[in-house]
Each structure stands twice: as C-alpha cells, then as structure tokens.
C-alpha positions in Angstrom: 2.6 16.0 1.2 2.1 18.5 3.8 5.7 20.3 4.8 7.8 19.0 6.1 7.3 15.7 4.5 7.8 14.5 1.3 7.8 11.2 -0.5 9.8 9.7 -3.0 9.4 6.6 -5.1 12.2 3.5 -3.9 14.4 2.5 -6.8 15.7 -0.3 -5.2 16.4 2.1 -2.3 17.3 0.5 0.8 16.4 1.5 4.0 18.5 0.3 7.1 16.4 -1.3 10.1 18.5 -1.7 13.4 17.3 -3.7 16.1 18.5 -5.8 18.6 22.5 -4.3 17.3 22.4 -6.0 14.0 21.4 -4.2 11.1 18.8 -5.6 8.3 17.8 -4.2 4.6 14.2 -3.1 3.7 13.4 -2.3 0.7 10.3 0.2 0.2 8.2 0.9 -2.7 7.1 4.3 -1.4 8.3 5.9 1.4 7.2 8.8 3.3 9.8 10.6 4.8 10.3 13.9 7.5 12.5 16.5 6.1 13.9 19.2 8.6 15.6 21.8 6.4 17.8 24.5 8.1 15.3 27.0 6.8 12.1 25.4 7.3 10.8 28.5 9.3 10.8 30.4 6.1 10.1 27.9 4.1 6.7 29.0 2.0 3.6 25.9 2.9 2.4 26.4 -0.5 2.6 23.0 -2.5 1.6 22.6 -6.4 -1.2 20.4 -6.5 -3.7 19.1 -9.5 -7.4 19.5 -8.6 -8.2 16.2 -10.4 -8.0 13.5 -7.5 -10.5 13.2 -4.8 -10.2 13.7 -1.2 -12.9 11.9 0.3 -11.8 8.8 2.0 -13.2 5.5 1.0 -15.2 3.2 3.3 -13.1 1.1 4.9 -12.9 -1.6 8.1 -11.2 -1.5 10.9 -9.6 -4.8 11.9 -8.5 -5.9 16.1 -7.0 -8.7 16.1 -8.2 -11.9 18.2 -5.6 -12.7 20.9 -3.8 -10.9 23.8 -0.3 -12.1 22.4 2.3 -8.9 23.1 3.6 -7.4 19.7 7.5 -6.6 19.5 9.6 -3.6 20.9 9.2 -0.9 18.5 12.5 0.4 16.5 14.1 3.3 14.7 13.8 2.7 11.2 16.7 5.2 9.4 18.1 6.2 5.9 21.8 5.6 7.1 22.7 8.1 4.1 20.7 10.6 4.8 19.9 10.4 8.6 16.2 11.4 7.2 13.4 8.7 9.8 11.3 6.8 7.4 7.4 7.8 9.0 5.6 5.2 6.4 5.9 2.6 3.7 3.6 2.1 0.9 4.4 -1.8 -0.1 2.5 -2.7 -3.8 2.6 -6.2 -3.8 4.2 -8.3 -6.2 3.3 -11.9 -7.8 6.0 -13.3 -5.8 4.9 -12.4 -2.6 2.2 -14.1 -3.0 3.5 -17.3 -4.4 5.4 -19.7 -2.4 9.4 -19.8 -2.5 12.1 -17.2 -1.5 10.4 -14.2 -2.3 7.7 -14.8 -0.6 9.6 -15.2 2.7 11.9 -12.3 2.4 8.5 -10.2 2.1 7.4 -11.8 5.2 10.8 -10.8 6.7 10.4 -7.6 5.6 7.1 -7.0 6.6 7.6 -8.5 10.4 10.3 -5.8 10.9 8.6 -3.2 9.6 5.3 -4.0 11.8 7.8 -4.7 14.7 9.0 -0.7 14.7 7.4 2.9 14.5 6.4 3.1 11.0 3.4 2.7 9.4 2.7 0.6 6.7 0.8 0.5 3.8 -0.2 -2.7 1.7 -2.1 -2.4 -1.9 -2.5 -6.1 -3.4 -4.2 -5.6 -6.7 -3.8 -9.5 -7.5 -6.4 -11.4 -8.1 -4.0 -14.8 -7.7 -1.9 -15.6 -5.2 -2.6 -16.1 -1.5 -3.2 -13.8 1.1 -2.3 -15.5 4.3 0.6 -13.5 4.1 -1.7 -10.6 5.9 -2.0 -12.3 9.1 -5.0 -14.5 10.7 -7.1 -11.6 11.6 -6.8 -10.2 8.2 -7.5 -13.6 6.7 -10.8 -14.4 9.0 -12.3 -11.1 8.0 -11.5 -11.8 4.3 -13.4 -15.1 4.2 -16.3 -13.2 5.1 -16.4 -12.0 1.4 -18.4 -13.7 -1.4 -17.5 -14.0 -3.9 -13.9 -13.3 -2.2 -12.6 -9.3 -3.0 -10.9 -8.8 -6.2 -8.1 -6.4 -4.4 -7.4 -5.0 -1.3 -5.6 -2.5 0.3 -4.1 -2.4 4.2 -3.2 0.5 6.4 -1.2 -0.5 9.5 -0.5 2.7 11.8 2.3 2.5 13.9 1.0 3.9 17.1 -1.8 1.5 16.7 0.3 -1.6 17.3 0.1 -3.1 20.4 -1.6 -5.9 22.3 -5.0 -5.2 19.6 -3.1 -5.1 16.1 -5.4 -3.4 14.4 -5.9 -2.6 10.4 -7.7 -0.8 8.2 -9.0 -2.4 5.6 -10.2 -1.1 2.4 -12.2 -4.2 0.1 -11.8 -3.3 -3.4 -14.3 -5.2 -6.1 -13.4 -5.3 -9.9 -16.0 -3.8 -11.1 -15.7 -0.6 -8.1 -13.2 2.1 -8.9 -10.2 1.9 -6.7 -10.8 3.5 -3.3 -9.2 6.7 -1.4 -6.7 5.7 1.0 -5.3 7.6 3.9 -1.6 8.2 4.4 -0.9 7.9 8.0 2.0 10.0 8.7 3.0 11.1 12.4 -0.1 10.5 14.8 -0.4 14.1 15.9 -0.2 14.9 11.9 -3.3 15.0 9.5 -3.3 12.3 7.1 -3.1 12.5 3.4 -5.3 10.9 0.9 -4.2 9.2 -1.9 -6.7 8.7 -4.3 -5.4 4.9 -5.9 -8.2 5.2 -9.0 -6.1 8.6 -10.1 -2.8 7.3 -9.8 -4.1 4.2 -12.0 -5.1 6.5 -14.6 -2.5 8.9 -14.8 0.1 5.8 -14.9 -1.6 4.0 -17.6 -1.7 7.1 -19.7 1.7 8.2 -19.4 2.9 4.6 -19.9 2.9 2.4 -22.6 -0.1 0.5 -21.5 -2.6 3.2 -24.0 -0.4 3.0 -26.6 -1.2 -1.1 -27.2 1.1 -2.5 -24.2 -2.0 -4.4 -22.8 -3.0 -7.5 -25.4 -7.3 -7.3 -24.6 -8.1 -9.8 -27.0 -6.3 -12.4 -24.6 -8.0 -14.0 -21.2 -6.6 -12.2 -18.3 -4.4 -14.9 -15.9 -6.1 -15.6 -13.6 -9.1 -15.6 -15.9 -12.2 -13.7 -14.8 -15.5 -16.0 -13.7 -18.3 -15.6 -16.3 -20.2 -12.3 -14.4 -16.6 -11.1 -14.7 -15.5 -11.3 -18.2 -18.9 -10.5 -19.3 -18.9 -7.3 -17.8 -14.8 -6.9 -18.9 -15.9 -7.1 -22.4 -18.5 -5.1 -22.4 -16.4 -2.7 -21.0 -13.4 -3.3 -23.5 -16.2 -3.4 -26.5 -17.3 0.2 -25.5 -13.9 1.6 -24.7 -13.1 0.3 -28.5 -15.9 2.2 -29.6 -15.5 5.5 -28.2 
C-alpha cells in the first residue's frame, strides 16, 4: 500500500455504515483504509515489498449496466473506533452467499449498502457452485455469454463510478488459467495497486496446512469437475506427485 494507506485483514471487524440516521454493521474481509498520522510529513515512503508478485494487470471487462434507473445517495462509511474512512472492501465470497437462506440475504444487505456509498468494492468468487445472480443483472447477462460458463470470477466496483451507468470490471477467471492481477481502487485521484491473486494463493497454501496433507486429492472435488476438467486435474495432481 502506497502511504498513507494501509490494509488490514477483518477478524470479524465491523465497520459502522450510517445513512439515513440509523446505523448498520458491515463486516469486511479486507479493508483498505486512509491513515493520517500526526507526522506523516516526515514519515519515510519507503515500504518493504517482495519482488515475487506481478504487477501487470490482467485483461479484464468493463461492464455498464442496461437501464437509466438512478443509484442511491452515496454515504460515509466509518470505523466508529478509530474515526479512520474505510476507501475499499475486498469481499471473498463464501458458500453461503451463494446458496439460498439467511446468509445469503445478509450479504445482499451488505453489499447494497456498500454499493449505495463512497467505497469501492471488491468481489473474488472462486466457487465453482452456487449462483451468481447475486452480482446483479448486468453482471449476470455478460456471464451467460461464457461457454462453458467461467470457473471464478472476480469484480471491481469503483465508487466514483457509480451512478446512472453502474459499471464493473470484470475479470473471467478459467480453471485451468492462473488467477489474474487485480487492481485496488483506492481514492480516484490515487494510483491503484495490484494485487496479484495467483501469489497470494500460493503463499497461503504454503504457509498453511493445505501442503502439509490438509487437501484429500484422491477424492472428487464438490462440485465435481466435467471430464476435460478432471482429466487435466489429474494430470496435474499425477505430476505434482511426481516431482
């Protein structure tokens, strides 16, 4: 993160949302937040940074939506403990907000009031079940384009992009692709960061348990893969064995 942001991961953090005089509960998975220390004039830029990840963005679409419908009144979106404004969410979706029943509907919730105010938001769905209607019509039109239909996907909604053309950008991510590089909107009249998704992959399944044996690969994967799919899985799985 460039100074003066910085980001920090959500631990059930919540993040107070007021509009309309009643205050409601988000709950980020990332957020990106703008820090104003008392010194920040003699605060060193410098930032400790590994040279691994990439910093090309991916290919990507840009969405506009269909209709001339009028989005909300934007909003303040604060960390009523810290005062610190919340610039951008990064959401990773979950099975259950893609399934039917209350989860699924406080995500919706969730997500209106966060489109319906000045931060941005990012979406990564790396799920190949579940629907994604929650995205929106536009988003779901463009999808159906797709066959077979994308494996993942992720969404960047900017904030100052809202408005009577809601517009996305979309990055369609295929199995057999390495995960893209998405940019981190942060203020509009900031450069964006890149976060490179395929590195943060890899760095989190080596430093978790999922190298050490966590991950059962003799077992079908739910949902399991079509034939192309698991074909190409195993070979991959049969030469990872190998090496």
């Amino acid at each position: 993160m460039p100074s003066p942001y910085y980001a920090q991961l959500g631990v059930r953090e919540q993040v107070g949302l007021v509009a309309d005089n009643v205050l409601r509960r988000i709950i980020p998975d990332v957020s990106v937040q703008r820090w104003e220390p008392s010194n920040a004039r003699n605060e060193s830029t410098s930032t400790g940074v590994l040279s691994d990840p990439r910093v090309a963005v991916a290919d990507s679409i840009e969405l506009h939506a269909l209709d001339d419908n009028e989005t909300s009144n934007f909003v303040e979106i604060v960390d009523p403990k810290s005062g610190h404004e919340v610039v951008t969410l990064i959401e990773i979706l979950s099975p259950a907000n893609k399934q039917p029943g209350k989860d699924r509907d406080s995500y919706l919730l969730k997500r209106a009031d966060i489109l319906a105010s000045k931060t941005s938001l990012i979406e990564i769905d790396l799920l190949r079940a579940g629907g994604r209607d929650i995205y929106g019509p536009e988003v779901e039109r463009h999808l159906a384009q797709y066959e077979p239909p994308l494996d993942y996907l992720a969404l960047v909604q900017r904030a100052w992009k809202r408005g009577v053309k809601f517009r996305y950008q979309l990055f369609p991510i295929r199995l057999v692709d390495m995960l893209p590089v998405i940019a981190v909107p942060l203020r509009e009249s900031d450069a964006e960061v890149t976060l490179d998704l395929q590195y943060a992959f890899q760095q989190t399944y080596d430093r978790g348990p999922y190298r050490r044996g966590a991950v059962n690969y003799d077992a079908q994967p739910t949902p399991e893969l079509p034939l192309p799919l698991a074909s190409w899985a195993q070979e991959r799985i049969n030469n990872w064995r190998a090496s």
